[in-house]
N, CA, C and O atoms as a Tinker XYZ file with bonds, in Angstrom:
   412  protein
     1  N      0.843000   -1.184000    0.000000    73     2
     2  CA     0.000000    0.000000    0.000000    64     1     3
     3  C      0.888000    1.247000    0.000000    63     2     4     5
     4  O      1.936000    1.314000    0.644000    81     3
     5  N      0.308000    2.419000   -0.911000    73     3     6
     6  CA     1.098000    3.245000   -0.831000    64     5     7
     7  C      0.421000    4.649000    0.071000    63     6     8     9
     8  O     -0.776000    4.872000    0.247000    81     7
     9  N      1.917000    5.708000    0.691000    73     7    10
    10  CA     1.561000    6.413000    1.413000    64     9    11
    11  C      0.617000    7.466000    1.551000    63    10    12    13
    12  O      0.465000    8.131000    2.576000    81    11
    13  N     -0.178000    7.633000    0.206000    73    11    14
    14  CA    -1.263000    7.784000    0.488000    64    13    15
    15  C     -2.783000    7.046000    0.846000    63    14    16    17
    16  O     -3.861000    7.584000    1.100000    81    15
    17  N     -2.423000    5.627000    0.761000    73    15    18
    18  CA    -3.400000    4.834000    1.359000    64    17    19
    19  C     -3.586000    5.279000    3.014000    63    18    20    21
    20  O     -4.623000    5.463000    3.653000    81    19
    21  N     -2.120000    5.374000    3.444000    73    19    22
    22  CA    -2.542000    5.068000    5.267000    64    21    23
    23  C     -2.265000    6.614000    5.347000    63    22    24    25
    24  O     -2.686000    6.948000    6.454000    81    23
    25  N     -1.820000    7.581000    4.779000    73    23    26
    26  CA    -2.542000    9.238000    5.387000    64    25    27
    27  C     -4.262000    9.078000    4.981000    63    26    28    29
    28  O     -5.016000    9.504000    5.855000    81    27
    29  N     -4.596000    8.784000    4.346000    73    27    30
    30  CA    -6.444000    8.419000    3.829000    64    29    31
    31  C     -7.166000    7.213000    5.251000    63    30    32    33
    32  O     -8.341000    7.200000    5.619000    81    31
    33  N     -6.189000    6.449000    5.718000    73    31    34
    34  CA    -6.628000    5.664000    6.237000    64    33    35
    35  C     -6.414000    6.633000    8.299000    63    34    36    37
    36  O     -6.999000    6.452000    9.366000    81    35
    37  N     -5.531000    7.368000    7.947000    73    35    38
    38  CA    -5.551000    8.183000    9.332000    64    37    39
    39  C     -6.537000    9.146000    9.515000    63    38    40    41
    40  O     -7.140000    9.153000   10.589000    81    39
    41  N     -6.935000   10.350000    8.240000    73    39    42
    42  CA    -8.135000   10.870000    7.976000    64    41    43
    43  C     -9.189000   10.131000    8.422000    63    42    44    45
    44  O     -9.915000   10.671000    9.258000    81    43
    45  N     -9.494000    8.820000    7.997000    73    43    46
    46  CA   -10.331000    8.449000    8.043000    64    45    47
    47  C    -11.263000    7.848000    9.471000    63    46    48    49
    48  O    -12.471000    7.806000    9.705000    81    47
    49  N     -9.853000    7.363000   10.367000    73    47    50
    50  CA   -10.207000    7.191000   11.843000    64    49    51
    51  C     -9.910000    8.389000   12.419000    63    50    52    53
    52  O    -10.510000    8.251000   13.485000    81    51
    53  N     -9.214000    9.886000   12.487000    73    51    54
    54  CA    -8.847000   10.764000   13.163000    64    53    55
    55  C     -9.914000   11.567000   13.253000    63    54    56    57
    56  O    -10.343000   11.956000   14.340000    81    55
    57  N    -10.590000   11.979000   11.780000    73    55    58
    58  CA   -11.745000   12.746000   11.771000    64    57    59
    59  C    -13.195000   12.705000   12.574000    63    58    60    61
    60  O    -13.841000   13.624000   13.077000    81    59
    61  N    -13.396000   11.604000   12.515000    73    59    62
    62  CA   -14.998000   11.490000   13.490000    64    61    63
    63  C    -14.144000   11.773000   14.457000    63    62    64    65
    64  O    -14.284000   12.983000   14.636000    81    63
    65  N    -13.393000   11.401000   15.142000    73    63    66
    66  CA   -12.896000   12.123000   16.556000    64    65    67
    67  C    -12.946000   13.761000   16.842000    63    66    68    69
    68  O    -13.278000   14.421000   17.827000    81    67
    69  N    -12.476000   14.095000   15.558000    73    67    70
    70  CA   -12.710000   15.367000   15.744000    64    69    71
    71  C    -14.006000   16.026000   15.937000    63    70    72    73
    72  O    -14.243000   16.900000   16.771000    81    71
    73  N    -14.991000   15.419000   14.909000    73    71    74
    74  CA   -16.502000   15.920000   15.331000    64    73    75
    75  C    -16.604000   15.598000   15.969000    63    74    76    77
    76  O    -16.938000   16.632000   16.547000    81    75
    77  N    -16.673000   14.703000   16.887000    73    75    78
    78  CA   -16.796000   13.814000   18.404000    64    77    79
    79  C    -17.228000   15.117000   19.968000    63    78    80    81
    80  O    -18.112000   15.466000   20.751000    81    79
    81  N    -15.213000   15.451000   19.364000    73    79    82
    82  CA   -15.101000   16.561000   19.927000    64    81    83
    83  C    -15.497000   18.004000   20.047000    63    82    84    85
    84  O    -15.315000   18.767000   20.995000    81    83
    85  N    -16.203000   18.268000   18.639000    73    83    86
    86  CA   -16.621000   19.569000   18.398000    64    85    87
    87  C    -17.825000   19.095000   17.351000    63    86    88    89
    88  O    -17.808000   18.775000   16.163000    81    87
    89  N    -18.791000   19.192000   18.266000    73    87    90
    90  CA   -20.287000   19.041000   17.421000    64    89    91
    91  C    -20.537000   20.389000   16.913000    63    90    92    93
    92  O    -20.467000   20.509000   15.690000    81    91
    93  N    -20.788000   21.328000   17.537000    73    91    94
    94  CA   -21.145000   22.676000   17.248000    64    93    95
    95  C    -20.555000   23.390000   15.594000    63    94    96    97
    96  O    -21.011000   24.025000   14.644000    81    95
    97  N    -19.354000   22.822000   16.023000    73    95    98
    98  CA   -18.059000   23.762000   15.108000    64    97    99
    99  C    -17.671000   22.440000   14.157000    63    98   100   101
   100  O    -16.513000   22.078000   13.949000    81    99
   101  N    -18.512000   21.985000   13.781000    73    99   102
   102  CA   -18.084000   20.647000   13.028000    64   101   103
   103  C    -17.382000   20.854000   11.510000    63   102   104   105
   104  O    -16.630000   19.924000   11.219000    81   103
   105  N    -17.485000   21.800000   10.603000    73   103   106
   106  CA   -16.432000   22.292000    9.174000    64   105   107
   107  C    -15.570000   22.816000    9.704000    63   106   108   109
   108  O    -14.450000   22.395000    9.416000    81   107
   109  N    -15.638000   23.626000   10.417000    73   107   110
   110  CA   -14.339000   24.299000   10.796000    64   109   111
   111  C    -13.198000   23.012000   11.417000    63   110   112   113
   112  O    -11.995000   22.980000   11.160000    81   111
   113  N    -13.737000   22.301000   12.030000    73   111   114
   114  CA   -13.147000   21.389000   12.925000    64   113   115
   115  C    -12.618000   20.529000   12.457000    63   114   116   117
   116  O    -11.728000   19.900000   13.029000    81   115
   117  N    -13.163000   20.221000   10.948000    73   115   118
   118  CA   -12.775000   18.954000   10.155000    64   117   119
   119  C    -11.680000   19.872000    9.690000    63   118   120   121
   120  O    -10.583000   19.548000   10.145000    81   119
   121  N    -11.674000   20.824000    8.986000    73   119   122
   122  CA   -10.577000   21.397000    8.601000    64   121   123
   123  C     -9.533000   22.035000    8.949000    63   122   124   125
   124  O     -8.606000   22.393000    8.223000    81   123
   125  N     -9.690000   22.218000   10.280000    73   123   126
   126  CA    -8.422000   22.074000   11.107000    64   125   127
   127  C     -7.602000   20.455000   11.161000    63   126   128   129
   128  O     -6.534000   19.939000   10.832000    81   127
   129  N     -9.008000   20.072000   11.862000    73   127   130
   130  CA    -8.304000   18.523000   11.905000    64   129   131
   131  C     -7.379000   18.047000   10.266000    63   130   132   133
   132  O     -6.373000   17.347000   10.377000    81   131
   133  N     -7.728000   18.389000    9.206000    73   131   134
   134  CA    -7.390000   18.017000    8.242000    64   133   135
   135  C     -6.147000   18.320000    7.791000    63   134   136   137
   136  O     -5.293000   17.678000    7.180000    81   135
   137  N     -6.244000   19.923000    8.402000    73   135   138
   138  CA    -4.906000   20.811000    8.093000    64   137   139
   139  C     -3.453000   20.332000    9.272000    63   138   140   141
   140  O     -2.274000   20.369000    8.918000    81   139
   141  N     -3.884000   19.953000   10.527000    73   139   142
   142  CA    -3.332000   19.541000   11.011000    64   141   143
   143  C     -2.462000   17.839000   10.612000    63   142   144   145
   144  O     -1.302000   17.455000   10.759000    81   143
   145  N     -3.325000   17.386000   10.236000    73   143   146
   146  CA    -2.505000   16.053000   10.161000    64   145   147
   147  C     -2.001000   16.342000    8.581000    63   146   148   149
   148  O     -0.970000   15.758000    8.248000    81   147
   149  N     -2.408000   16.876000    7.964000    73   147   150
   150  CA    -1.494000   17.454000    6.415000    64   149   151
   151  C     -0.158000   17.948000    6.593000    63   150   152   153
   152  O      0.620000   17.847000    5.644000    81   151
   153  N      0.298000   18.570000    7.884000    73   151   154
   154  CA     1.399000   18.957000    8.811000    64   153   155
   155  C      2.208000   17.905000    9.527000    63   154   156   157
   156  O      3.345000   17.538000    9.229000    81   155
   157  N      1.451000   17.478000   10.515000    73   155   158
   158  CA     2.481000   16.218000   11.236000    64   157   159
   159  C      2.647000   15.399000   10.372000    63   158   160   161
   160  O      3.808000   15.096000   10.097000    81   159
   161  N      1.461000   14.721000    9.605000    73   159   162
   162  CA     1.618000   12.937000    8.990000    64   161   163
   163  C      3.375000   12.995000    8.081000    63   162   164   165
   164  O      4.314000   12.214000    8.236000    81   163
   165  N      3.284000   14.270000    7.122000    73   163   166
   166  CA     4.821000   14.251000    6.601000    64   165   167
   167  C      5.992000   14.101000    7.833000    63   166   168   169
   168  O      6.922000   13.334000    8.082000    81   167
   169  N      5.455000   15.146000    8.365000    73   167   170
   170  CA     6.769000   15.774000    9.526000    64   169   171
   171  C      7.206000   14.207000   10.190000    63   170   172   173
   172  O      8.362000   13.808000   10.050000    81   171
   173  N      6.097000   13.314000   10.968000    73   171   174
   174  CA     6.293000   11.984000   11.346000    64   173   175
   175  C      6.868000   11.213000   10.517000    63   174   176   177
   176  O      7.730000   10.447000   10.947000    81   175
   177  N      6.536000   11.222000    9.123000    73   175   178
   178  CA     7.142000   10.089000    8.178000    64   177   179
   179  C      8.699000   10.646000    8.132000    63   178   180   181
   180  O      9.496000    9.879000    8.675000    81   179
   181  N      9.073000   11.446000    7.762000    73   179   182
   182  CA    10.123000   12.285000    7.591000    64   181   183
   183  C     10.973000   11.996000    8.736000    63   182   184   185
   184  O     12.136000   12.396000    8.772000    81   183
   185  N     10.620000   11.543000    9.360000    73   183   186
   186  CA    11.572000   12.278000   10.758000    64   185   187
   187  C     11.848000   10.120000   11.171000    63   186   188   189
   188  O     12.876000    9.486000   11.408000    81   187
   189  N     10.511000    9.719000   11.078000    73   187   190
   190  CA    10.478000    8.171000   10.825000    64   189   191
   191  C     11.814000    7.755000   10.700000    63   190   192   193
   192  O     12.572000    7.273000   11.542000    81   191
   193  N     12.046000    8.122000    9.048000    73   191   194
   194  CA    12.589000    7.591000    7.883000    64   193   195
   195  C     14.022000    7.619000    7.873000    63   194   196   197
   196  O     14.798000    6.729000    7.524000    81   195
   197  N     14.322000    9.075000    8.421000    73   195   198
   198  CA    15.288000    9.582000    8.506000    64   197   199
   199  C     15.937000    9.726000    9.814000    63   198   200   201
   200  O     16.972000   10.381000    9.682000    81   199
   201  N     15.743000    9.397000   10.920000    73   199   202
   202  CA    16.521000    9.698000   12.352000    64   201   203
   203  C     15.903000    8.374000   12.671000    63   202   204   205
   204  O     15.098000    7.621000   12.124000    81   203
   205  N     16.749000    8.397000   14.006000    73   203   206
   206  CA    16.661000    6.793000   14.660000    64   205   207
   207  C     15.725000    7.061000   15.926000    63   206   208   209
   208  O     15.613000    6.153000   16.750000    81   207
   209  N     14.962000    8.415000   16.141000    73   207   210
   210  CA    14.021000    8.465000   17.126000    64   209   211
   211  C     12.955000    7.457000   16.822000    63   210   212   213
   212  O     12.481000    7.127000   15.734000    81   211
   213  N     12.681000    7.033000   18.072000    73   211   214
   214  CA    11.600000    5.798000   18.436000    64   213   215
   215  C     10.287000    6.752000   18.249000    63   214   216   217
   216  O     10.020000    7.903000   18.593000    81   215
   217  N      9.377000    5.402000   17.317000    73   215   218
   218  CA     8.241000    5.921000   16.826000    64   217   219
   219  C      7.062000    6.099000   17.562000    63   218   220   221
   220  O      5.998000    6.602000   17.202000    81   219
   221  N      7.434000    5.560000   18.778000    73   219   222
   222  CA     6.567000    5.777000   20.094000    64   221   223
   223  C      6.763000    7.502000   20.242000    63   222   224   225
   224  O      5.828000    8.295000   20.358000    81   223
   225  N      8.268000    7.864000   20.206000    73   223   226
   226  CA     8.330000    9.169000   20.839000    64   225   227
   227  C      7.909000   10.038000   20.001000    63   226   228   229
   228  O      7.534000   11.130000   20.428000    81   227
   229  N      7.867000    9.660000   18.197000    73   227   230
   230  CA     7.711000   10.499000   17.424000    64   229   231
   231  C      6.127000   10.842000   17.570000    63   230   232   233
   232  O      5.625000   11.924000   17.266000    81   231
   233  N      5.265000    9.435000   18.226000    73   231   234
   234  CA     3.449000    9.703000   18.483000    64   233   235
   235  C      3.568000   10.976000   19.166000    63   234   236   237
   236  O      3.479000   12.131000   18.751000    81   235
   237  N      3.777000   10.519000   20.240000    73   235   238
   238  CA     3.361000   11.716000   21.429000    64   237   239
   239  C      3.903000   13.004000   20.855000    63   238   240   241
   240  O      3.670000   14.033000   21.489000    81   239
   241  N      4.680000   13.084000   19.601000    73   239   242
   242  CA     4.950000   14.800000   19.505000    64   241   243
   243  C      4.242000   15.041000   18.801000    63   242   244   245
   244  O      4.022000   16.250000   18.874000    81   243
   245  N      3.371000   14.341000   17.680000    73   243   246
   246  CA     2.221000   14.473000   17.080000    64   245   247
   247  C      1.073000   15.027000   18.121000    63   246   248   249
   248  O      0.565000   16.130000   18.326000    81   247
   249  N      0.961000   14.063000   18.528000    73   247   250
   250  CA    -0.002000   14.186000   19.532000    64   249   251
   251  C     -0.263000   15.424000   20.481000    63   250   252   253
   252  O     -1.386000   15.914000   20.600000    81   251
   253  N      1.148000   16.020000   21.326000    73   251   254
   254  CA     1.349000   17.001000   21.457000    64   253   255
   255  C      1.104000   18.130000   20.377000    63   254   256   257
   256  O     -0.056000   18.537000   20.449000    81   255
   257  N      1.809000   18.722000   19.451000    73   255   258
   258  CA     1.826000   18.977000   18.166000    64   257   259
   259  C      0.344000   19.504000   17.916000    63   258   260   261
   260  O     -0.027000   20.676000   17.850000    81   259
   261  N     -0.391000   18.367000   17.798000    73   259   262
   262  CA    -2.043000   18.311000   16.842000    64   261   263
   263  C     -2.675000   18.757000   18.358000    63   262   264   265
   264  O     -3.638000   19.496000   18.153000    81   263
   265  N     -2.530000   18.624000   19.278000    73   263   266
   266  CA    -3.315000   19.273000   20.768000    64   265   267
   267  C     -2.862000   20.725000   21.081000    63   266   268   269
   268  O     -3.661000   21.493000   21.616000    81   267
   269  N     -1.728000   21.085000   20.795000    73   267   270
   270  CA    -1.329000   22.897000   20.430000    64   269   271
   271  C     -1.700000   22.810000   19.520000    63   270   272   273
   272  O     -1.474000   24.017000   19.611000    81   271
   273  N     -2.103000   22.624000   18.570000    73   271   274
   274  CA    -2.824000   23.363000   17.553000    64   273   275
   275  C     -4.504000   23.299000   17.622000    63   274   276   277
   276  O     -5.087000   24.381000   17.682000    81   275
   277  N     -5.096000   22.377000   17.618000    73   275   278
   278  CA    -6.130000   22.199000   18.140000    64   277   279
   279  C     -6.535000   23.533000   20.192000    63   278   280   281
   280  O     -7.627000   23.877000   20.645000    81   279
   281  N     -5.906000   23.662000   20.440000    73   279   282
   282  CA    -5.931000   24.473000   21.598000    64   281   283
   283  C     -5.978000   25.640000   20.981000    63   282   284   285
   284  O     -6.959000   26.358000   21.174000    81   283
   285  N     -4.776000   26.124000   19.991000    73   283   286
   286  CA    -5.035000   27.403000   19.557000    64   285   287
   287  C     -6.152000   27.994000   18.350000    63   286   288   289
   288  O     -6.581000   29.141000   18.221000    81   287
   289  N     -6.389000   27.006000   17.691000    73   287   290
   290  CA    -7.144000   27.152000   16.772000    64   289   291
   291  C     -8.655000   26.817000   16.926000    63   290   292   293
   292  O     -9.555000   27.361000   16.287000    81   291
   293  N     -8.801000   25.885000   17.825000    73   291   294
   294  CA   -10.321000   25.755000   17.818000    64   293   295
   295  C    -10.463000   26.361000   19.030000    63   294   296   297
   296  O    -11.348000   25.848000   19.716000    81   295
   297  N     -9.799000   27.424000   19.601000    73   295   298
   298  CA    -9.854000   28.032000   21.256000    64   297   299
   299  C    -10.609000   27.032000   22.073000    63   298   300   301
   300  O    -11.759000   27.219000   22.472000    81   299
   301  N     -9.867000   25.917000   22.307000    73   299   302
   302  CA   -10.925000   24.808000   23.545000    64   301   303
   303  C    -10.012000   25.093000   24.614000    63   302   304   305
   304  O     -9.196000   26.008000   24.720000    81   303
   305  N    -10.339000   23.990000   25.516000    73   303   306
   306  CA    -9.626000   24.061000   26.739000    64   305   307
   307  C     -8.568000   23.151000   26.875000    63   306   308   309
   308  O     -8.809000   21.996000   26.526000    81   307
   309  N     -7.128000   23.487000   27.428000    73   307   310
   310  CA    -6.309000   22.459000   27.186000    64   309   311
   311  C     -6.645000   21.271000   27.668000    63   310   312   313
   312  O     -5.944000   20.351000   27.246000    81   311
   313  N     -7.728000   20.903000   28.625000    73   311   314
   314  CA    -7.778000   19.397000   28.741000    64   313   315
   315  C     -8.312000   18.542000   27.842000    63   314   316   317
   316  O     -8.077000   17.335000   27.785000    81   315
   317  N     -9.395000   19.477000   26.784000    73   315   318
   318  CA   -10.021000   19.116000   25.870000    64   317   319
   319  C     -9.082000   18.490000   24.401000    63   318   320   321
   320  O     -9.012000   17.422000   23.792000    81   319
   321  N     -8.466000   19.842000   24.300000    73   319   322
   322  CA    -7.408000   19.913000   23.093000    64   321   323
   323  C     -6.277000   18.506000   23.494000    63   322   324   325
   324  O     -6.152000   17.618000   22.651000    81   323
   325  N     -5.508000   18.422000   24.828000    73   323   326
   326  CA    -4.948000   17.354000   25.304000    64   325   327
   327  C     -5.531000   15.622000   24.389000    63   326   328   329
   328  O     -5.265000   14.869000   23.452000    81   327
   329  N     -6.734000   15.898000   25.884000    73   327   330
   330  CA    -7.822000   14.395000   25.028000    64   329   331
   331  C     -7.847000   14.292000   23.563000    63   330   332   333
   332  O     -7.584000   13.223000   23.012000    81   331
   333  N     -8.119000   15.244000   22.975000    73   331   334
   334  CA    -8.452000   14.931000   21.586000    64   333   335
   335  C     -7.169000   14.436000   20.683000    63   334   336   337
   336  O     -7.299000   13.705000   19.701000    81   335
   337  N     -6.345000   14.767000   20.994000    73   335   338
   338  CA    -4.857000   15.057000   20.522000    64   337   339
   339  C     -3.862000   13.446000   20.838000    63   338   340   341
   340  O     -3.027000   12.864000   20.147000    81   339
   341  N     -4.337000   13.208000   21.940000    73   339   342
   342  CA    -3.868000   11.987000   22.319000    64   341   343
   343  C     -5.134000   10.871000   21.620000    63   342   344   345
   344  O     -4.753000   10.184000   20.673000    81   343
   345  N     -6.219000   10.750000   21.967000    73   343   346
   346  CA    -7.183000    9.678000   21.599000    64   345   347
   347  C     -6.812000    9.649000   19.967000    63   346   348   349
   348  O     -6.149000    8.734000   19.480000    81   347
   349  N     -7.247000   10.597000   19.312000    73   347   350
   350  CA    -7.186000   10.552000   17.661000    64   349   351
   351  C     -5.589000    9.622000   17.235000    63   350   352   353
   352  O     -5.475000    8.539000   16.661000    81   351
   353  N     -4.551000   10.518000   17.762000    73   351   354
   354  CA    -3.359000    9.687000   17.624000    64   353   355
   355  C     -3.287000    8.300000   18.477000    63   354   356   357
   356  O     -2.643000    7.447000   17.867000    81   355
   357  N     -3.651000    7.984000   19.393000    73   355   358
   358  CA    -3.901000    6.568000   19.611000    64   357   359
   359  C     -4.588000    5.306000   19.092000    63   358   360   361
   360  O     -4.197000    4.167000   18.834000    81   359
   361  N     -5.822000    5.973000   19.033000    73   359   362
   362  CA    -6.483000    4.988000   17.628000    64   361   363
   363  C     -6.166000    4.840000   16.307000    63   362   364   365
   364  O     -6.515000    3.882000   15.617000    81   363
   365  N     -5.260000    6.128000   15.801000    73   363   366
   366  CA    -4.470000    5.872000   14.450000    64   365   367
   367  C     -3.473000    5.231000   14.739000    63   366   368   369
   368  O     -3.156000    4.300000   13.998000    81   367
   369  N     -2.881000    5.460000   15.607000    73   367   370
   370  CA    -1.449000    4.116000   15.667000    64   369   371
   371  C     -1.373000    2.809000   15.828000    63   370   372   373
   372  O     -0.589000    2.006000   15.322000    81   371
   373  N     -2.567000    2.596000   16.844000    73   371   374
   374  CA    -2.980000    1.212000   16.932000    64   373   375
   375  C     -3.166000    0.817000   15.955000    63   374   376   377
   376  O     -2.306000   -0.012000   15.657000    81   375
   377  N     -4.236000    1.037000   14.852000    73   375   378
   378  CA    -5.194000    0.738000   13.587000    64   377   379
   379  C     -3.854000    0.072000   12.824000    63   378   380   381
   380  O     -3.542000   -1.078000   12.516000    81   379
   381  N     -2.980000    1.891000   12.625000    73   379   382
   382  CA    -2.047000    1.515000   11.394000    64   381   383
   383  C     -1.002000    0.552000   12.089000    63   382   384   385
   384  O     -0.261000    0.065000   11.235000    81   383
   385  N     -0.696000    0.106000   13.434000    73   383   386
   386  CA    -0.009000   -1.092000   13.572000    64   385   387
   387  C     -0.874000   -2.518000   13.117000    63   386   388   389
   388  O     -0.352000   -3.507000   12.603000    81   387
   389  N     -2.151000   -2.374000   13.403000    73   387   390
   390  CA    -2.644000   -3.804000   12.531000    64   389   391
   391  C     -3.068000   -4.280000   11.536000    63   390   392   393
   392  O     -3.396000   -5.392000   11.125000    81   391
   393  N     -2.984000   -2.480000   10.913000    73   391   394
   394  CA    -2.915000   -2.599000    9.585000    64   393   395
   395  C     -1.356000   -3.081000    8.798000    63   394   396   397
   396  O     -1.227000   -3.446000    7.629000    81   395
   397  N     -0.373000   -2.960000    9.749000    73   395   398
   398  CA     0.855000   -3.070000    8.946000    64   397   399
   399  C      1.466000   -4.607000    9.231000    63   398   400   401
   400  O      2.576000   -5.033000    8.912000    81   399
   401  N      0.635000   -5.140000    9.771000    73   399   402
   402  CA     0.798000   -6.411000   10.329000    64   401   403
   403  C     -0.736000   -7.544000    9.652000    63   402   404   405
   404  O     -1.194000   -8.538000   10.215000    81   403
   405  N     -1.051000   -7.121000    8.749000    73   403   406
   406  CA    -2.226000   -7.584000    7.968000    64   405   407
   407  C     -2.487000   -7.215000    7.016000    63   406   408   409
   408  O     -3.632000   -7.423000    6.614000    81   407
   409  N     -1.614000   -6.540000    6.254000    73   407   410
   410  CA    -1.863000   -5.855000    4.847000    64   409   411
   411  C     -0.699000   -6.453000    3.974000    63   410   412
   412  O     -0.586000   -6.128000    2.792000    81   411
């Protein structure tokens, strides 16, 4: 599969999280969310590919990362922006580990 299969396949579980999180503000929200992982998903592969940082550590800076931005941009509250930031990137990593172990 190629790397635009599993950025399509992270969209695809990251986003309802985002409406999840923001019913009200739901376009705006997708398109943050969208714009955001259009940002990390390279920056992660990149950094993957190229340095010997552990891909555990490279999550959590996503995660971090997409929760400052999400904090500043959808003005929530950092515990909110936190949760969202961590859950979305947790269920995409899991997924794409059993996806990469079954595909």
């Amino acid at each position: 599969m190629g790397a635009w299969f599993y950025f399509a396949v992270t969209l695809v579980i990251e986003l309802p999280i985002v409406l999840f999180f923001f019913k009200k503000e739901r376009k705006f929200a997708l398109l943050i969310g969208f714009l955001l992982n259009l940002f990390t998903w390279p920056v992660l592969h990149i950094l993957l590919f190229y340095t010997s940082i552990n891909i555990n550590i490279l999550e959590i800076g996503v995660a971090i990362t997409e929760s400052i931005g999400y904090y500043l941009l959808m003005q929530c509250s950092w515990k909110k922006a936190l949760a969202l930031g961590f859950m979305a990137n947790a269920m995409s990593y899991g997924i794409g580990l059993i996806l990469n172990n079954y595909i």
